[in-house]
N, C-alpha and C positions, 0 to 999 in steps of 0.2 A: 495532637490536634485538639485534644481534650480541651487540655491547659489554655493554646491559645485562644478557644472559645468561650471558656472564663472568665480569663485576663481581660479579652474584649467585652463581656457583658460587665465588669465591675468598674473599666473604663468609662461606658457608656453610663452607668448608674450612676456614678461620682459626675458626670460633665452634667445627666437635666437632673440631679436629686433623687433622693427616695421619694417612694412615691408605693400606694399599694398596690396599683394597676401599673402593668407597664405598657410604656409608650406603644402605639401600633407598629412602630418599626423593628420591634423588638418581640412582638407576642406571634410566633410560631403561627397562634391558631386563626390566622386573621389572613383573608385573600392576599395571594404573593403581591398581587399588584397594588393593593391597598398598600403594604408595608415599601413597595417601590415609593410610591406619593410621598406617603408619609415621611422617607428618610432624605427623598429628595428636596422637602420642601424646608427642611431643616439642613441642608450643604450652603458654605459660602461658593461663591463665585472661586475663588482660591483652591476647594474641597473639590469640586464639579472639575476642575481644568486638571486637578493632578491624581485623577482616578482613569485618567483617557490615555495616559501616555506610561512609559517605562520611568523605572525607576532606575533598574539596573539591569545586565546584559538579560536578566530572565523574569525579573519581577516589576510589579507596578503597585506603586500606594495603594494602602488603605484609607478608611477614615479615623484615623484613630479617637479620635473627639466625638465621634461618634458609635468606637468597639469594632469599627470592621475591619479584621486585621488586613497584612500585604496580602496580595494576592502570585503566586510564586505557578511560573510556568517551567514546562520541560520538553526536549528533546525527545521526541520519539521516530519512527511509532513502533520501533522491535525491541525497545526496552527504555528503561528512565535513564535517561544519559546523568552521566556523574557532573555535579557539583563543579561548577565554574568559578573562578574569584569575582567579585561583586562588578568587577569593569572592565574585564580580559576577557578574552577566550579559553584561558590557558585552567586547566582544573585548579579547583582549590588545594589539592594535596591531604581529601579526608579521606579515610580509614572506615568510616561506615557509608559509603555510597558506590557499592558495587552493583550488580544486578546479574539479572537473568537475562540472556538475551533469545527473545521467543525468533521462531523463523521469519525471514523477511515477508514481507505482503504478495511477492509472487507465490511461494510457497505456502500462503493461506489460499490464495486465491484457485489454486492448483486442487486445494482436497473437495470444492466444488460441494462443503459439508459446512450452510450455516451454524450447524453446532457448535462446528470449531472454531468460528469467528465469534461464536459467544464466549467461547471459554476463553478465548485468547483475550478479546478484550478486561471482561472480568479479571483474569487474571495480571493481568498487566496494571489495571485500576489498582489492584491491590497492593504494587511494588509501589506503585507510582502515590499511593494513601498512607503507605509507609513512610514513606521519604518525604512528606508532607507537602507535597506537588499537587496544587489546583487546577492544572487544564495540562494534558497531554500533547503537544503539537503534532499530530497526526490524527487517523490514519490519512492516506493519498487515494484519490480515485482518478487520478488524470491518464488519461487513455492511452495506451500503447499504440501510438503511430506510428514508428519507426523503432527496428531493435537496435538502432546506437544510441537514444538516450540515456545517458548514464543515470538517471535515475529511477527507471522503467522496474529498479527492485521493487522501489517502495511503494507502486501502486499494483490495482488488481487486475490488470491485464487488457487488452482489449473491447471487450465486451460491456457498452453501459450494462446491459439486464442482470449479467453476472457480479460487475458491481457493484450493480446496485442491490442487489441480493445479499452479498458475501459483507456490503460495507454495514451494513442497518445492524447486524448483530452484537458487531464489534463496539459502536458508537454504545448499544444499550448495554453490555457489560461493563464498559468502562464505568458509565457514567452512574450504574447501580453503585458504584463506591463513593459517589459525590465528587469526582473526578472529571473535567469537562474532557470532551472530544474538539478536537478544533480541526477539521476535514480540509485536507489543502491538499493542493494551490488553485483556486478556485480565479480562474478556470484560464483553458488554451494551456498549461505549463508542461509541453508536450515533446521538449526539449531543452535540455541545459547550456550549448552554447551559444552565448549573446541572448543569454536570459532575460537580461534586462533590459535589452535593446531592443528586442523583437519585436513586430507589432502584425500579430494573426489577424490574417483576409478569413473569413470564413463562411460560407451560406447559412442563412437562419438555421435550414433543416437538418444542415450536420450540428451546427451549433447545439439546436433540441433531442435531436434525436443521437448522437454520437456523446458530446463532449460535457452536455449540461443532467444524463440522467442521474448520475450519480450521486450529484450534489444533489439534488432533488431527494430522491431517495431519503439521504441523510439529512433531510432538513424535516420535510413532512411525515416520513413511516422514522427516522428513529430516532428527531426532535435532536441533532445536535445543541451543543449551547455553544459551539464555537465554531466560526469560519476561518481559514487565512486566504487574504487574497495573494496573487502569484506573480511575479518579477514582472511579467511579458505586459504588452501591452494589447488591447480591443478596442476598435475605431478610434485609435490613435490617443486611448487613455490610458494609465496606468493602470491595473487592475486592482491593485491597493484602493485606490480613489476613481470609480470607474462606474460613471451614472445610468448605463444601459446594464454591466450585471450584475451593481448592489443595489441598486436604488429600484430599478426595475423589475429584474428579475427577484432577487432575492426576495429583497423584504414587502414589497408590492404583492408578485405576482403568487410566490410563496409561501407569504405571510410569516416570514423570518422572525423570531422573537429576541434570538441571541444577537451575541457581538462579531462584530468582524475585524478582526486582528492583523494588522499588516504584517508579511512575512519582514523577517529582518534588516531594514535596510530599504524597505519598499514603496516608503512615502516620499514624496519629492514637492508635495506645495501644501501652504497652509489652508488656501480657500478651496483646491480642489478637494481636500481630507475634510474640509468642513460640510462641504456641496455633497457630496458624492458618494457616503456612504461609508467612510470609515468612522471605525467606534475605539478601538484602541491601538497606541501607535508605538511601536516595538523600534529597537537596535537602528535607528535611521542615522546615529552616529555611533558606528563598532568601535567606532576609538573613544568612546565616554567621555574623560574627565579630562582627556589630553585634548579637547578640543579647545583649549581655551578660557573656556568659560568656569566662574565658580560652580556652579554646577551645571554640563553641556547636558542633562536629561530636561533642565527646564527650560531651553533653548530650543526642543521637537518641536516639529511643526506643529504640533497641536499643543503645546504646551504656552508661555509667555509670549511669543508672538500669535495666536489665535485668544487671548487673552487680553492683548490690546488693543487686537480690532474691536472686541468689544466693549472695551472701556472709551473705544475714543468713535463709537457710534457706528460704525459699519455693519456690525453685525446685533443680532437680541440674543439673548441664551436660548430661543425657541430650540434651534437645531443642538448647541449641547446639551441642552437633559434630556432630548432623545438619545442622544450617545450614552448621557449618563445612567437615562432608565435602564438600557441594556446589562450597562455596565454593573449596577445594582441586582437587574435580574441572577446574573452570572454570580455576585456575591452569596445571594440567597442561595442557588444552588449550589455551590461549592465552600465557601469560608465559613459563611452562617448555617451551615447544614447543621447539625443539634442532634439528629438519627443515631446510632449507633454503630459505627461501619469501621469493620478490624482490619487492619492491611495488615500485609503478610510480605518479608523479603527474604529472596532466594531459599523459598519451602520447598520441601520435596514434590510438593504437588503441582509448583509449579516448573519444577526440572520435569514434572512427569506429562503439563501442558505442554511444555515443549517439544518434548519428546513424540506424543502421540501426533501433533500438527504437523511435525516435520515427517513422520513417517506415512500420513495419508495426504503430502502435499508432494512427497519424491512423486517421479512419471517416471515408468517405464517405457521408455520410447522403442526399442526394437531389442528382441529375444531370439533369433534365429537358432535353431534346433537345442531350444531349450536351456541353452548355457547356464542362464539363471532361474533356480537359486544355484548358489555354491554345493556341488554334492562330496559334502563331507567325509572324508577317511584319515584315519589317522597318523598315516606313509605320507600323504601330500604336501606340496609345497605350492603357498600363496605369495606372490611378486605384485608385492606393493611399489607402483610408481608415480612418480610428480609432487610439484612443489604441494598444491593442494591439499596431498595427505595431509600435508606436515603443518602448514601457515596456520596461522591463527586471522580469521576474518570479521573476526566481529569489531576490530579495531581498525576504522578510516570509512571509507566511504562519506563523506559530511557530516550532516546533523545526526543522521541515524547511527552513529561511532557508539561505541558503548565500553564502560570496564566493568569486565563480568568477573564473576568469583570463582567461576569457571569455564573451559571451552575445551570436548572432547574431540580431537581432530581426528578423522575418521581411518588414519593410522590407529592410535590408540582405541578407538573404537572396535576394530577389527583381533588388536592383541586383545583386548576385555574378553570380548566373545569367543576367541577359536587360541588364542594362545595355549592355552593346554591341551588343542586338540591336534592341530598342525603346526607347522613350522613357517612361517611369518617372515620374510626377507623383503629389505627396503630398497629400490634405490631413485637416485635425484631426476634424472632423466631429464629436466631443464633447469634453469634458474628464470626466476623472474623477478618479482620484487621482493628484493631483504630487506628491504626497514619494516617498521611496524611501531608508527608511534600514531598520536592525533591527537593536538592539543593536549600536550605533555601526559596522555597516557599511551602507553607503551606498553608493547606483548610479551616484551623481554628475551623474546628469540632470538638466538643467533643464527643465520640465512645464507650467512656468507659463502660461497665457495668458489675455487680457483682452479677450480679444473673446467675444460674446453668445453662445446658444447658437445662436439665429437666425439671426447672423454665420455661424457655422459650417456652418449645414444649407446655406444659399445657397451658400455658396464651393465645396462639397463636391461641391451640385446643378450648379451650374454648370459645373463642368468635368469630372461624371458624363455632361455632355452631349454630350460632344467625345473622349470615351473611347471606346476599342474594347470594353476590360474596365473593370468595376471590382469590387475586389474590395477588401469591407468587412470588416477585422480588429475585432470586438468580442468582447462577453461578459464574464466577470468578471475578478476583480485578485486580489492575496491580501492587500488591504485587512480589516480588522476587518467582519465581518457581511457578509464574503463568502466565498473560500476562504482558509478562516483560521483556525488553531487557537484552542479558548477563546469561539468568538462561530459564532452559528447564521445564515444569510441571513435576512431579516428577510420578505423577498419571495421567489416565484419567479421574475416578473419579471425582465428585464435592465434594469440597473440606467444610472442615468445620461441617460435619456430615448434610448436608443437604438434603440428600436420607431421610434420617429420618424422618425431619421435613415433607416434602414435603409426603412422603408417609402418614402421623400423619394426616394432612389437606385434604388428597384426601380422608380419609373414611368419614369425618363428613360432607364434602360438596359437594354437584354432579356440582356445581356450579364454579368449581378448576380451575384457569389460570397459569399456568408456565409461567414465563415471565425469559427466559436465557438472562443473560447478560453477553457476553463474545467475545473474540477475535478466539475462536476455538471452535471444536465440545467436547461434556463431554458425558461421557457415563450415561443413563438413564432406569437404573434397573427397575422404576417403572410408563415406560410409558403408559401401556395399563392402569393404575391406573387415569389415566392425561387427561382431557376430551379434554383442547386446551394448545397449547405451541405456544408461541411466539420467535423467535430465533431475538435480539433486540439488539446486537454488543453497541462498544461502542459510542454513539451519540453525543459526544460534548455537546457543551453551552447549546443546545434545547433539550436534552434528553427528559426531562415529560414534555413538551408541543409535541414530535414526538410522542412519545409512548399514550397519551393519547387522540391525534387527532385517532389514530388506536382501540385503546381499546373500546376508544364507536363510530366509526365508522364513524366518519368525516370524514376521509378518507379511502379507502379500500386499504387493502395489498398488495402491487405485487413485494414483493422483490423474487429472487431467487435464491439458493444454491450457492454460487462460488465454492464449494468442496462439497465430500461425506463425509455422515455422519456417520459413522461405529460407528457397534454396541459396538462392545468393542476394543481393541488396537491391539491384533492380528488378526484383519482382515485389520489390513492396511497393505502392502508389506515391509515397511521399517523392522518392526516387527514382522512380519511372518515370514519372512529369516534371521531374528536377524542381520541384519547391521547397526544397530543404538544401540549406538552411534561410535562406530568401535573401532579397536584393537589395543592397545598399539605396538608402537614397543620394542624394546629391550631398547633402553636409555632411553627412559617413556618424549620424548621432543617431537614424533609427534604419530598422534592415525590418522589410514587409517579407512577411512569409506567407503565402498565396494557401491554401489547403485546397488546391485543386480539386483533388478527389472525392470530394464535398462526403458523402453516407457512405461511400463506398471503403471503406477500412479494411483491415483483415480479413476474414475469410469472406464478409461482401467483397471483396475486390477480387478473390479469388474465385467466386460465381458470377464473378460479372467478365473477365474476360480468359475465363475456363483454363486458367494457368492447376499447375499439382505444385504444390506445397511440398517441404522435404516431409513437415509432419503437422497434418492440420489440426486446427482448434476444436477443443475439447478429445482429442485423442490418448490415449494411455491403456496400455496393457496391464494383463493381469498373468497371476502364475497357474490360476484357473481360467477354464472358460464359459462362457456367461452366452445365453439365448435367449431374446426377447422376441416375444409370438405376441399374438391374438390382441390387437388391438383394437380399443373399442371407445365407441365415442358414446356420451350422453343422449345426445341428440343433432340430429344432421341439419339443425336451424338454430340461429343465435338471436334474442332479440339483442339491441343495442344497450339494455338494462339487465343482458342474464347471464349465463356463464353456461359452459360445457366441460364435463369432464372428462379427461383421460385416460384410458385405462392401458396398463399394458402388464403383461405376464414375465417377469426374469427369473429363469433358472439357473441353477451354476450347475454347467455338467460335467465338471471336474472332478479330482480328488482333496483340494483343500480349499480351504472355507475363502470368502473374498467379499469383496464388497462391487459395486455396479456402482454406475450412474447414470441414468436413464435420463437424456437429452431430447427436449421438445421442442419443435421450430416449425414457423409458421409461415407459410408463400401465402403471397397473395395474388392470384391470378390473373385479375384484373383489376389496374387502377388509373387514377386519372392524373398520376406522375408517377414518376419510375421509383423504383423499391427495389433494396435487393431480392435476390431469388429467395432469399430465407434470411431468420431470424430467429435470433435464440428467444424465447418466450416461458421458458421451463426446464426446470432438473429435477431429480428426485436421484439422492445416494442411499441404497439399498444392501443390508449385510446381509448374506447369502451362506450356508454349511453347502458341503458337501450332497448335493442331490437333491436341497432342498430349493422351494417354485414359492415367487410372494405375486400379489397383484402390487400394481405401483400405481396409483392415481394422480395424476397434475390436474388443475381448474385452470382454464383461460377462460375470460371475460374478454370486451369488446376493445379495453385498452391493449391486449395482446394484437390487435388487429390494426390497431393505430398508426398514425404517421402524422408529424408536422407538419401542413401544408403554409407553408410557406406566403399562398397568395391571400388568405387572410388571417395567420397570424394563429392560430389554432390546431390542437390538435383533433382528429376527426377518423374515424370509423366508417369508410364508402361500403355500403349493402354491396352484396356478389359471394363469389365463391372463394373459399379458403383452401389451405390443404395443411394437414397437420404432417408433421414428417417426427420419426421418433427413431433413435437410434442412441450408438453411444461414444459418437463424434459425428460432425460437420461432415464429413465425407463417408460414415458410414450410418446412412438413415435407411434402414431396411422397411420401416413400415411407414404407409402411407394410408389416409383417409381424409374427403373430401366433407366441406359441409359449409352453409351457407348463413351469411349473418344477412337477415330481415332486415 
């Protein structure tokens, strides 16, 4: 990186001369926006048009006439995806572009620990600083509406306030590398099939209050420098080019500084990508060079035809060197950065980020008489079963695919740990999917097998028999119409006939661990069958060294719920009022998706028409147990300029050490439109020894009180009474106290 910022200043010095002073575009110590002017006012029309568009499947020009090198994007956001050929999809075939792959965004979202979204981003900055990568395409905050979206890994769950919490950290680690964040799919991308087709109906107030905090969050508390917009369409625009929420929302009302990058493929008109708010225009022909043209990158829509509108008078430059300021801003912050910033790939430190995220992002969903941890002896025998031990996941799923240097499957996870201490037996127990490649990389497993499924249940039954443990790794893959960008679960169901299997092993052994491995919730016919379940997301490179620091109890669990976990699929709202996937229109070119259920989402949907959940939001056990008393408020009056503190008391009155997460949510008693009964408003994750008692303090202020009111356009805080509810899930708020905002 050094080199190329060199290279570019000796370029720059040869094209205006030596000179003693240098030019303000080029002196570090001179306002950012001064050095925007200044390099802008020096771009030809030529420079300005091919700094807006792709260059190749991942990169866009520089100026080089003027030192500022390419500017080179990447695939994330669970790790730097490998090296593509300059106009394929298909990898380049290089030797130094492996990575690390950190846990996916459910299982950040899960440890409910902005810590760990610091380090994760940080850390990821650093792979991604190494591999000389200027913007990371991720992370996702699009809301968990439904659990068949296949791509429900890659965001934080349900919850805007959690989102918006868990996203702001991750954005300022990265970007402390000089590495951009580019927060997507902004906005409505709330499902993958007929992504591009869709066009979300949606009320203001879910819009502000549901779909749009996140992005908010990321733009004003943790100064993104990158947006992408998202396949779907709003009021019947593309959201690429989409003048109610970039033009409006974003950059208007939010005061946007950065750019906004089309997701792949996303752009569809010159004048509307002119109008409307897009700054840089990405992959809008995947087939590159075979479209024809000498070269089909200067044929984008924002490229040589937005280019001859304005040579032949239709348009002024006014509106492109606002794209280009952007785009310049983004230079200074990433290519021309000058700071000193070390990246790092595949350090132990950051197998040991991974490691610790995936271990305080697993959930303990249910422990019946204690099954878990594993209690260890040296006589016993452990029955390892399903495909999941064994696959390797960090390969497919879409853009988030990755080739890591390594991937511990939490079979081999399990031999690390207890291999010298018990005896360790595998077997297949189903098949499901045996490939394992994604744009020519490949896991190199072989998956294959030719025995029945019948075959399998017996083998699996039978030496379930003779087992002390067993414990059953399923759930889903990141196969197509699973968790998989592009393709929606077809079922909620687990897939593969594994209710089967899984029910087959719960009669012969009292001893039974479900271990889910998935990016979404799957419906479970045969839980009261199921002594413990592990809800264990997808982990990256450290899978079975995470999972098996947890299983025998190295460490104790304290991940919790980012979404509800409904029992079957018409109990989510999306599909209780049938508005998914929505209605064709009459030319069969767009399908309206209605979002009926307007603020009422997850576990509000679940207080609003008093349904139980298999396992509600923010939920998660521990191997200790934890008591939260004596709560106490600051003051029992709020002005609409002050704040009130929280206080509450958690003990762990266990034998080993644990962690808590003390959950705050706010009713509002009376209002003058409906509201859910509660709302998340606050967390606080607390480590806790053995007997030892901390106070835990959370601040709300008057926006914890707030709501989009819809009839003018505002968010607003009505005087009355409040109630704060404190617990440590959605369904378990034991403490309660009232107070009144002035």
């Amino acid at each position: 990186m050094k080199r190329i910022l060199l290279s570019s200043f000796l370029i720059a010095t040869m094209a205006i001369g030596t000179s003693a002073q240098r030019p303000i575009y080029l002196d570090a110590s001179r306002p950012l926006e001064d050095r925007v002017e200044d390099a802008l006012s020096r771009m030809t029309l030529q420079e300005k048009i091919r700094v807006i568009h792709a260059q190749s499947k991942f990169s866009s020009a520089g100026i080089p006439r003027l030192g500022f090198p390419d500017f080179w994007t990447d695939d994330g956001p669970h790790g730097v995806r490998p090296d593509v050929l300059w106009d394929e999809w298909e990898q380049a075939g290089q030797s130094n572009d492996s990575c690390i792959a950190f846990p996916a965004l459910t299982c950040l979202a899960s440890t409910w620990n902005p810590e760990m979204s610091l380090l994760y981003g940080k850390s990821l900055g650093e792979e991604a600083r190494y591999r000389g990568k200027n913007m990371i395409l991720g992370p996702g905050v699009n809301i968990n509406r439904t659990p068949i979206n296949g791509r429900n890994f890659e965001y934080l769950g349900e919850d805007p306030y959690l989102s918006s919490k868990m996203v702001v950290p991750y954005i300022q680690g990265l970007q402390s590398m000089g590495v951009a964040a580019c927060v997507k799919h902004y906005a409505l991308n709330n499902d993958e099939t007929y992504r591009n087709q869709v066009n979300v109906i949606v009320d203001d107030r879910a819009l502000h209050e549901i779909y749009l905090p996140a992005f908010k969050a990321a733009v004003e508390e943790g100064k993104t420098w990158g947006i992408m917009g998202a396949y779907n369409l709003y009021k019947d625009q593309h959201n690429c080019h989409n003048q109610y929420l970039l033009n409006d929302i974003l950059k208007h009302d939010w005061k946007y500084d950065g750019v906004v990058v089309s997701d792949w493929g996303g752009t569809h008109d010159t004048e509307q990508a002119i109008n409307n708010g897009l700054d840089m225009e990405f992959g809008t022909w995947t087939d590159g060079l075979k479209s024809g043209a000498t070269n089909a990158y200067d044929n984008y829509f924002m490229a040589l035809p937005y280019q001859r509108l304005i040579n032949d008078g239709k348009y002024s430059t006014k509106e492109l060197n606002e794209k280009v300021r952007r785009v310049l801003r983004l230079f200074y912050r990433t290519t021309m950065d000058e700071t000193p910033k070390q990246g790092f790939l595949c350090s132990e430190s950051h197998y040991d980020a991974a490691k610790k995220i995936g271990e305080e992002g697993i959930v303990l969903l249910k422990n019946d008489k204690n099954v878990l941890p594993i209690q260890l002896n040296k006589t016993m025998t452990v029955l390892v079963v399903g495909e999941n031990a064994i696959k390797m996941m960090t390969v497919g799923g879409g853009s988030s695919s990755l080739k890591v240097q390594r991937e511990v499957s939490p079979l081999d996870g399990l031999k690390a740990r207890l291999g010298n201490q018990v005896k360790i037996e595998y077997a297949r127990g189903y098949v499901g999917d045996v490939t394992g490649d994604y744009n020519g990389v490949t896991t190199g497993q072989n998956l294959a097998e030719n025995r029945s499924s019948e075959q399998l249940i017996a083998e699996a039954v039978e030496k379930a028999k003779h087992a002390d443990y067993v414990i059953f790794f399923g759930g889903l893959n990141k196969s197509s119409n699973q968790d998989c960008e592009g393709t929606d679960r077809q079922s909620y169901e687990l897939p593969y006939h594994q209710d089967n299997v899984i029910s087959s092993l719960a009669k012969v052994n009292k001893n039974f661990v479900y271990v889910n491995i998935s990016g979404n919730a799957v419906a479970m016919p045969w839980i009261n069958e199921v002594p413990a379940i592990l809800q264990a997301w997808y982990l990256g490179s450290q899978t079975g060294e995470a999972l098996a620091s947890i299983l025998v109890g190295d460490s104790n669990p304290s991940g919790k719920l980012p979404f509800t976990w409904a029992k079957e699929l018409k109990d989510i709202p999306a599909h209780q009022l049938n508005t998914y996937p929505g209605t064709w229109r009459a030319d069969k070119k767009i399908i309206d998706e209605e979002y009926k259920e307007g603020i009422f989402v997850g576990y509000r949907w679940v207080d609003k028409v008093k349904s139980k959940p298999l396992f509600a939001f923010g939920h998660g056990l521990s191997y200790t147990s934890f008591k939260l008393s004596n709560l106490r408020l600051s003051a029992l009056q709020m002005t609409k300029d002050g704040q009130i503190s929280v206080k509450v008391n958690v003990s762990n009155q266990g034998k080993v050490a644990g962690s808590e997460v003390v959950q705050l949510y706010i009713s509002d008693l009376k209002c003058s439109l409906p509201r859910p009964q509660k709302e998340l408003k606050g967390f606080s994750k607390v480590f806790l020894k053995p007997g030892e008692n901390k106070d835990v303090t959370i601040s709300i202020d008057s926006s914890a009180l707030s709501f989009y009111d819809d009839r003018i356009a505002q968010w607003i805080s009505e005087p009355g009474e409040f109630e704060v509810l404190v617990g440590n899930a959605s369904d378990q708020l034991t403490l309660k106290k009232t107070f009144v905002l002035k």
